[in-house]
N, C-alpha and C positions, 0 to 999 in steps of 0.2 A: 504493500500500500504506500502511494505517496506520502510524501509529509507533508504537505499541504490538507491532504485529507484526513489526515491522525491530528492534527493541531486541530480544526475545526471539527471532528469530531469530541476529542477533552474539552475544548471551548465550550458545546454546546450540552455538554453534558454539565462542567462546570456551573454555568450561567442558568442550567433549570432545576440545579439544586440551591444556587442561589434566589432564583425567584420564590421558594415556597418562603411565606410568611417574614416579609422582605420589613423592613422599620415602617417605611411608609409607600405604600404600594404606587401611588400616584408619581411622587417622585420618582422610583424606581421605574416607571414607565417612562417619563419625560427623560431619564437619563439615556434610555436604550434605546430610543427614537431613532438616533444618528447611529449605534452601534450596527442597528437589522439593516440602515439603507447602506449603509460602509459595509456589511456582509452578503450580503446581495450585492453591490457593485462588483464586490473580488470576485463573487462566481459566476457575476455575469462574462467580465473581462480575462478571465483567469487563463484563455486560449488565445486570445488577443494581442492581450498588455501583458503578458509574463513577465515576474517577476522573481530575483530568486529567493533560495531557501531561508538564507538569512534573515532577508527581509520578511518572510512569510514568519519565522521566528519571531523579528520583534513585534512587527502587532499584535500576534499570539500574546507576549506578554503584558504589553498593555492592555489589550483589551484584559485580559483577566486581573490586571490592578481595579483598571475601572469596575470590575462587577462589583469586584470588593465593598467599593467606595457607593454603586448603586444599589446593593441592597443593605446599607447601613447608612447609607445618607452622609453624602462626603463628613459633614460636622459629628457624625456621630462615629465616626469607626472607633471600633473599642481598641488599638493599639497597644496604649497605655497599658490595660487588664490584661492585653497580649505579653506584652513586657515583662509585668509585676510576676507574671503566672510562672513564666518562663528564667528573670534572672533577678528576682526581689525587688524591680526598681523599677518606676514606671520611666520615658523615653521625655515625659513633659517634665519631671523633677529634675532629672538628670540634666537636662538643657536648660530648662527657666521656662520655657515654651507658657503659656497663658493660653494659649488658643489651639483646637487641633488641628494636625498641619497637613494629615490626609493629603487635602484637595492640592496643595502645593506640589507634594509629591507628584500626583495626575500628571498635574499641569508642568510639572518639569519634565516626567519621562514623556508626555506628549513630544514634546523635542527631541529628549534624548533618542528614545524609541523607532521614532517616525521619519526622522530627518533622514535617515538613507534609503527607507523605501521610499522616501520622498524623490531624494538625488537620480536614485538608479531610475524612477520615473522620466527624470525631465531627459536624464544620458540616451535612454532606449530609447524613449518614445518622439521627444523634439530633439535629439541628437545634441545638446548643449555642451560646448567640452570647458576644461580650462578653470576659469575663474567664474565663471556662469554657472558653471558646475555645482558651485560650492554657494555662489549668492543666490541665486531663484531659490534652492529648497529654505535657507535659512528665510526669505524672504515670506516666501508659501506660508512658513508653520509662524511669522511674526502674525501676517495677515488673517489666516484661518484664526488665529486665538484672538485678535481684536472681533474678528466675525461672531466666533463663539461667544464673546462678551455679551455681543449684538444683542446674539440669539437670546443668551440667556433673560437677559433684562427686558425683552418682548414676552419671551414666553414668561417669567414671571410677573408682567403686569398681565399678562391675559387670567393668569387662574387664581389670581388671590393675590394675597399679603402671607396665609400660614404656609401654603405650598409653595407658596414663589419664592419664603425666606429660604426652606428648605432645602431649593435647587438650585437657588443662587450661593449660598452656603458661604455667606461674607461675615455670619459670627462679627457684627459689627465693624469689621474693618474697611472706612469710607475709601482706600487706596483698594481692597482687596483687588478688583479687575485690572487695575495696575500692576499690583504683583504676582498676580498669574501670569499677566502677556510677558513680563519679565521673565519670569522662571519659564517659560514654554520658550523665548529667543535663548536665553542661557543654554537650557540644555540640549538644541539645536545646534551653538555655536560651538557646546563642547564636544560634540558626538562628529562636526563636518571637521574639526580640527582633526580628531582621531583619523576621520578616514584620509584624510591627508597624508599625514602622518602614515599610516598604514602601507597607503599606495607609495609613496616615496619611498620605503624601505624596501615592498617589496619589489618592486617596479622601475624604483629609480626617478619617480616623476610625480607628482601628484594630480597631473590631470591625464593619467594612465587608465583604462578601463578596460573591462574585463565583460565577457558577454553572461549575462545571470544565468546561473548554474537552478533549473529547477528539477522538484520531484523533491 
């Protein structure tokens, strides 16, 4: 069996033991709105837009941070209790933390994660080499997370004030959407430097590319 079809099989196995009796179900569907059109895209495209393995790996693992975060409600994930349980000490004492940082997380490996299936996207498909290489996808996941901001602050004026606190998950911080779009460029910036860096050693170049290896 491919591994394309082993990851989305654990995904979806994953993601429907997380749906049974989720924190707050409503959230928990606003969350995974984008995840079903983003998983049906891949299978529509998957003969098309090939993609390699790697890549098919990290969205694998993001998506499964996010489920995390959608059936506990980015503000609620119990980390902390994950912590204490696991090495006596919870991860918010330890740091000073005041707020739970979950949704930061998300929103960094958004970047960290994405940004090379992002790359290999614009390499294969618009043939981009060089330095375009490196700036469109950083650019993509700056834009796509001001987008999500959008999104978010539409869709919770549409359903409320109690649900819309909950999927905007700003735990009062008036900057929050700011430092999401931060932490999603961040960890973008640090994941295109890697593959730089990668390609250079192995290659000799950094605008070296290589044809994606699928299955």
């Amino acid at each position: 069996m491919k591994l394309p079809l082993v990851l989305l099989a654990i995904f979806l196995v994953f993601a429907a033991v997380l749906a049974v009796d989720p924190h707050d179900r409503m959230d928990w569907m606003l969350e995974n709105v984008l995840v079903v059109l983003g998983l049906v895209l891949l299978v529509l495209t998957h003969r098309r837009i090939p993609i390699s393995r790697v890549s098919y790996l990290l969205i694998f693992v993001f998506l499964m941070i996010h489920e995390v975060g959608s059936h506990y409600t980015y503000a609620e994930v119990p980390y902390d209790a994950w912590a204490e349980r696991w090495t006596g000490e919870s991860i918010s004492s330890r740091f000073g933390f005041e707020r739970n940082h979950y949704d930061r997380l998300v929103h960094f490996t958004y970047g960290l994660l994405l940004a090379y299936p992002f790359r290999e996207l614009f390499v294969s498909v618009a043939g981009v080499r060089g330095f375009w290489s490196y700036f469109l996808p950083l650019d993509f996941v700056m834009s796509s997370s001001m987008l999500y901001e959008l999104v978010e602050w539409g869709a919770a004026s549409v359903v409320g004030e109690g649900l819309g606190q909950a999927y905007l998950g700003t735990q009062g911080d008036v900057w929050d959407a700011h430092k999401d779009m931060a932490l999603a460029s961040l960890g973008a910036l640090v994941a295109l430097l890697a593959v730089a860096l990668v390609l250079r050693i192995t290659d000799g170049s950094p605008s070296a590319e290589r044809r994606p290896r699928q299955g």
